[in-house]
C-alpha positions as CSV (number, residue, x, y, z in Angstrom):
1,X,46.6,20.7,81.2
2,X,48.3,17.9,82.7
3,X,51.9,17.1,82.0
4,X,51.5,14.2,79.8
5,X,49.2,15.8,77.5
6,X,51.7,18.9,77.5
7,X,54.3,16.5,76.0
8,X,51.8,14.6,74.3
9,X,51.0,18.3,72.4
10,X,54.9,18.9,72.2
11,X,55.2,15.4,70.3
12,X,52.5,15.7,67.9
13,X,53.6,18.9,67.0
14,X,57.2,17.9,66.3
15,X,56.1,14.7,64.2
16,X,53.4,17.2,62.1
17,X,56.6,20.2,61.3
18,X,58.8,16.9,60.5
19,X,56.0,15.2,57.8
20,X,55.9,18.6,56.5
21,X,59.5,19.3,56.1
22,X,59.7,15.8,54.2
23,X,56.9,16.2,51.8
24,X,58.3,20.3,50.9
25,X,61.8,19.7,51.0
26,X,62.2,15.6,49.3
27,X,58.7,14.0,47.9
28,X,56.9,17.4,46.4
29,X,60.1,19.1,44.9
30,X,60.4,20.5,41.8
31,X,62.6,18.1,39.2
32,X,63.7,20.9,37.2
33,X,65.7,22.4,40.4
34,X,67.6,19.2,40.1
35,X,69.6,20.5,36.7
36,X,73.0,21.3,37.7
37,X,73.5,24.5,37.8
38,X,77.1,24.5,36.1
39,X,78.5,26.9,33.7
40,X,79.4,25.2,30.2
41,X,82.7,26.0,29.7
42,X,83.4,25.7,26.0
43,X,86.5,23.5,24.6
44,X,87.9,26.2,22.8
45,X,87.8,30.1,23.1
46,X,86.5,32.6,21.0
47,X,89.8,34.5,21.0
48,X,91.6,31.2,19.9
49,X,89.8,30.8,16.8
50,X,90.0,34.0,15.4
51,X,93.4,34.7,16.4
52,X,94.2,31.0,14.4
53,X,91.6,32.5,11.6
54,X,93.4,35.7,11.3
55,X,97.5,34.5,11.8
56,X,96.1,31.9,8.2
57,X,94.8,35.0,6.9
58,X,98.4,37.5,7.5
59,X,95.8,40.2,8.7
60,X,96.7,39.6,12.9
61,X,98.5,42.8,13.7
62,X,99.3,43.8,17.8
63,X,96.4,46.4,17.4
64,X,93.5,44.4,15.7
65,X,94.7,41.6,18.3
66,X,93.9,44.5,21.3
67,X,91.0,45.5,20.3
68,X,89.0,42.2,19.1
69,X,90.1,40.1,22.3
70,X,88.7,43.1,24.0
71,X,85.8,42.9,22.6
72,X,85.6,39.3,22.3
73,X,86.4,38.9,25.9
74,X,83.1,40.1,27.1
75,X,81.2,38.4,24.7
76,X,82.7,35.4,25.0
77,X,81.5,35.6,29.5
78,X,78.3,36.3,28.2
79,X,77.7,33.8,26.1
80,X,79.6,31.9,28.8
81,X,77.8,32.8,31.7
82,X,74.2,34.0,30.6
83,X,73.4,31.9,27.7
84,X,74.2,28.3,28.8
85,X,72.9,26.1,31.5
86,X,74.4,28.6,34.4
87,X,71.2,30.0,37.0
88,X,70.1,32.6,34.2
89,X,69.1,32.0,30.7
90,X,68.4,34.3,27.9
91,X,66.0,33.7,25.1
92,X,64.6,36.4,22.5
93,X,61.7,36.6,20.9
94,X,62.2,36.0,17.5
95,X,65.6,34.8,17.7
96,X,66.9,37.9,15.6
97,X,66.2,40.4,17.9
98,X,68.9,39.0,20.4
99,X,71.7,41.2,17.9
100,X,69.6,44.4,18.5
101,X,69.8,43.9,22.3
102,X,72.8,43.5,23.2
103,X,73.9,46.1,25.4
104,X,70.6,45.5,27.4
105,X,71.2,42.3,27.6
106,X,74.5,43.1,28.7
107,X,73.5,45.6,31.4
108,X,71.0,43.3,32.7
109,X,73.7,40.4,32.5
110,X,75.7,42.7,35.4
111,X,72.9,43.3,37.6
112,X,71.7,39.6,38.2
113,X,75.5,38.2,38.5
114,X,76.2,40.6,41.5
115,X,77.4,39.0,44.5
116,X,73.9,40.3,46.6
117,X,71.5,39.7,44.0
118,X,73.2,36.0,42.4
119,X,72.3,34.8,45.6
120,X,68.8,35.3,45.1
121,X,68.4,33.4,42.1
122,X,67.9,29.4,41.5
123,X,66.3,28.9,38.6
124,X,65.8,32.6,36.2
125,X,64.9,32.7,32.6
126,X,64.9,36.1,31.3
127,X,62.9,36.8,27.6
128,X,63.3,39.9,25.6
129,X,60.7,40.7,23.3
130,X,60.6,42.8,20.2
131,X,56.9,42.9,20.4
132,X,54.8,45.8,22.6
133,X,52.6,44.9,25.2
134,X,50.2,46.8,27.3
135,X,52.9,46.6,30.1
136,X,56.6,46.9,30.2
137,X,57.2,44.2,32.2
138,X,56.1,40.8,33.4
139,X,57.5,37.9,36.1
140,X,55.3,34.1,35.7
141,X,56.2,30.8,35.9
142,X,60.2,31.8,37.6
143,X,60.5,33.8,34.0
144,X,61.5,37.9,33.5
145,X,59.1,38.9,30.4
146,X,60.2,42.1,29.1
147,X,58.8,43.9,26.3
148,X,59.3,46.9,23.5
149,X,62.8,46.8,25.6
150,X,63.9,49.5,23.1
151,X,61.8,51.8,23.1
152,X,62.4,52.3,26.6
153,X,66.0,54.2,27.8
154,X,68.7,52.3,29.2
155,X,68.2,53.2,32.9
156,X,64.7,52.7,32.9
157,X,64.9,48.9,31.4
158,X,67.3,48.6,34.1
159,X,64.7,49.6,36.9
160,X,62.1,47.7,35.1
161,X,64.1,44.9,35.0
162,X,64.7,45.2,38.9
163,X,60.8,45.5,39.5
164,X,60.2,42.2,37.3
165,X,62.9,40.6,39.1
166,X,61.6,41.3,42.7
167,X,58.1,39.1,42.1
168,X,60.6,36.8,41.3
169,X,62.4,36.8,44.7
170,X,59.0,37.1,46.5
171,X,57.4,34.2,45.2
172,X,60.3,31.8,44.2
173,X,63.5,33.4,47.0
174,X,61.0,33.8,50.1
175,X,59.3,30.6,49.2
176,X,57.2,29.0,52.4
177,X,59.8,27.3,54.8
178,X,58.4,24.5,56.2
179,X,55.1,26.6,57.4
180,X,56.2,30.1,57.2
181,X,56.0,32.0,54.1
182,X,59.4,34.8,55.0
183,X,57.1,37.4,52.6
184,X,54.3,37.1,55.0
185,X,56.3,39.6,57.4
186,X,56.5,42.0,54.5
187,X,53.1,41.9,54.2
188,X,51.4,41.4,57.4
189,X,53.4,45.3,57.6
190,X,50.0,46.7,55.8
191,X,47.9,44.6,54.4
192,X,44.9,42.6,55.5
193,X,44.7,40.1,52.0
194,X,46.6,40.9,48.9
195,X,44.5,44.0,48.2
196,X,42.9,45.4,50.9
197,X,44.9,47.7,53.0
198,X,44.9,47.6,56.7
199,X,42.3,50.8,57.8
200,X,45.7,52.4,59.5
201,X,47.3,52.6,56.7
202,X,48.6,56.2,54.7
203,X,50.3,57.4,51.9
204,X,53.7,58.1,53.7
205,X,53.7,54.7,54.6
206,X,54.5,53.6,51.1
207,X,57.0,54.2,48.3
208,X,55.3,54.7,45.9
209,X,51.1,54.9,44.5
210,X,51.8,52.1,42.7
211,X,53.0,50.1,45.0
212,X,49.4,50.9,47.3
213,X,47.9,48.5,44.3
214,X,48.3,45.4,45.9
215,X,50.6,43.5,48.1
216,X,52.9,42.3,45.6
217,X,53.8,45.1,43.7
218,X,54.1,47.1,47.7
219,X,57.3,44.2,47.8
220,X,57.9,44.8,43.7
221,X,57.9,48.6,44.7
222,X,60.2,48.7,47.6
223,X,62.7,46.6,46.4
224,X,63.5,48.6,43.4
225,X,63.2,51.5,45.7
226,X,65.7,49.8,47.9
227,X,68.4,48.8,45.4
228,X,68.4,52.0,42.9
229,X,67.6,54.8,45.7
230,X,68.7,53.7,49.1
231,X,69.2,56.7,50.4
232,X,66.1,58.3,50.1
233,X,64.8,55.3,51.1
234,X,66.6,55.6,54.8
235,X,65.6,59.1,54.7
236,X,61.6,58.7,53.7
237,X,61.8,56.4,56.7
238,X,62.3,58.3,59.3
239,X,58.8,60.1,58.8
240,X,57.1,56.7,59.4
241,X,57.4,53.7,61.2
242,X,55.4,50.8,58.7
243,X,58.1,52.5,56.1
244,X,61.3,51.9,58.1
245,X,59.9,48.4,59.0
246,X,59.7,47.7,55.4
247,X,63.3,49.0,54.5
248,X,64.6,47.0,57.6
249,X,62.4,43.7,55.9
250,X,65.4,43.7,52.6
251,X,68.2,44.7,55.0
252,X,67.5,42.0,57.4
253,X,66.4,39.1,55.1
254,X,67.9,39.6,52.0
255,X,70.7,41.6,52.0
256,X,72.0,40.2,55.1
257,X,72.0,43.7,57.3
258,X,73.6,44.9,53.4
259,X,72.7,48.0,51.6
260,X,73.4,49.0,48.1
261,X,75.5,52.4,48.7
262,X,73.3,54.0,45.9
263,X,73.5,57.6,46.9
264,X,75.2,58.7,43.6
265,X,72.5,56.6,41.7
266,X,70.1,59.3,41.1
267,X,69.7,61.9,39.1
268,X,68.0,64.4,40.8
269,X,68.7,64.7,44.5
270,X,65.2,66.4,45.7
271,X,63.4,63.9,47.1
272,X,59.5,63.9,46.6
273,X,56.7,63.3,49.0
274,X,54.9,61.0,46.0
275,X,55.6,59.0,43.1
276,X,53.7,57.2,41.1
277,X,55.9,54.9,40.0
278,X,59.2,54.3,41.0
279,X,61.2,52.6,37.3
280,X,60.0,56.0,36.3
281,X,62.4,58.0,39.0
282,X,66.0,58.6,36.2
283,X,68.6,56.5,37.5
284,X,72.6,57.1,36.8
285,X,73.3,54.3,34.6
286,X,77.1,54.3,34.3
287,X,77.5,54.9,38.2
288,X,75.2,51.6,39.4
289,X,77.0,49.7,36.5
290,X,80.4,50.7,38.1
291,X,79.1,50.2,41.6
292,X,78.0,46.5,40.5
293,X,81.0,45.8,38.3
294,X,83.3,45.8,41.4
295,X,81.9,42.3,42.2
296,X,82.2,40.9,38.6
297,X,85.3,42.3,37.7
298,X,84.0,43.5,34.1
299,X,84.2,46.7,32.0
300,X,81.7,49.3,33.0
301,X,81.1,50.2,29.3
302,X,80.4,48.4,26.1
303,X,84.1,48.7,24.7
């Protein structure tokens, strides 16, 4: 190839990546990613009314001041922070079963404002619903569906939650760049399309059997896996390569060569050859909740 049609090639490539970039990035964009992602700050605090309610009343006493405001506090950031125009919005559905959900709203609340995982998110709605469904969980259209949320326990809404959320940074975080899709490195790791396996593949070389489903839930899968039981993770590695390539896929791209310390996470410190399912492996609750408060500053506990 001569010389001129080498820069000739060099050129038109250049111009194509460039129309590209242009049409992704400025003429095909999404208008709702133009909100401003500010939190609404509100004029005047919940502690100021009802201590201005209470000093009319003659019922404000040092110890009914302590323990409202500190109660009041944390309501007050969360309806601050997670019910207003800020990156994540609640809804319920029906609107009264937001009073039963509380505290799992709450824990939820502290997982997606983490330093690691807040960077993650654009544009989250999460719903809760008091209705059953034939599954636990769902992610479409950049939204966290979660259902019977109380008949499950605590720590497994929290690693439910987690697996929702990771479809949401594999479609919507690791969205195509130009050309590349980032997730396409995740799963060029085993698969051949999104649910045949390539013929090298074995057990060992995923986290779980779900997660051997299809290529989505394998990302879904590991994720969780990654966050809530790092440890094992690190250590199920070693007895495979396609499985330490996958662990180094969330340290590299999005934790930033990060881990989650999570060794103190689980319950039980055997660790198994199989699971089935990994929201189902018991988590320690009030240690990730610590662990994740340290970048939030806020109680661990619902005072």
């Amino acid at each position: 190839m001569s010389m001129k049609k080498t820069l000739l090639l060099i050129l038109l490539t250049f111009v194509f990546t460039c129309i590209i970039f242009i049409l992704k990035n400025y003429l095909l964009f999404d208008v709702r990613e133009q909100i401003e992602e500010q939190y609404i700050e509100p004029t005047v605090s919940i502690e100021e009314e009802i201590e201005t309610e209470l000093l009319t009343s003659g019922t404000w006493t040092s110890s009914v001041k302590e323990t409202i405001l500190t109660e009041n506090k944390k309501n007050n950031i969360i309806k601050t922070h997670l019910l207003s125009a800020s990156k994540v919005h609640f809804s319920y559905i029906p609107d009264s079963f937001q009073e039963n959900t509380k505290q799992y709203s709450w824990i939820l609340w502290v997982f997606l404002n983490n330093d690691m995982i807040q960077k993650q998110i654009k544009k989250l709605t999460v719903e809760m619903h008091e209705d059953l469904l034939d599954v636990r969980g769902k992610m479409k259209n950049k939204t966290l569906k979660l259902f019977w949320v109380l008949l499950m326990d605590e720590w497994e809404f929290m690693s439910v939650a987690i697996h929702e959320f990771a479809h949401y940074v594999d479609l919507y975080f690791l969205e195509k760049k130009v050309i590349t899709d980032i997730s396409n490195y995740y799963y060029k790791l085993s698969w051949e399309s999104t649910r045949i396996l390539k013929a090298d593949q074995k057990q060992q070389d995923f986290v779980s059997g779900y997660a051997m489903t299809n290529k989505y839930e394998d990302f879904a899968e590991s994720f969780t896996y990654y966050l809530l039981h790092n440890k094992a993770f690190k250590i199920k590695a070693e007895k495979s390569l396609i499985l330490q390539e996958k662990y180094d896929f969330f340290w590299r791209y999005l934790f930033r060569n990060g881990e989650f310390q999570t060794s103190t996470f689980s319950i039980k410190t055997e660790i198994k050859n199989y699971y089935r399912d990994i929201t189902k492996i018991e988590i320690n609750l009030k240690n990730l909740l610590q662990y994740l408060k340290n970048w939030i500053n806020l109680p661990v506990t619902k005072q």
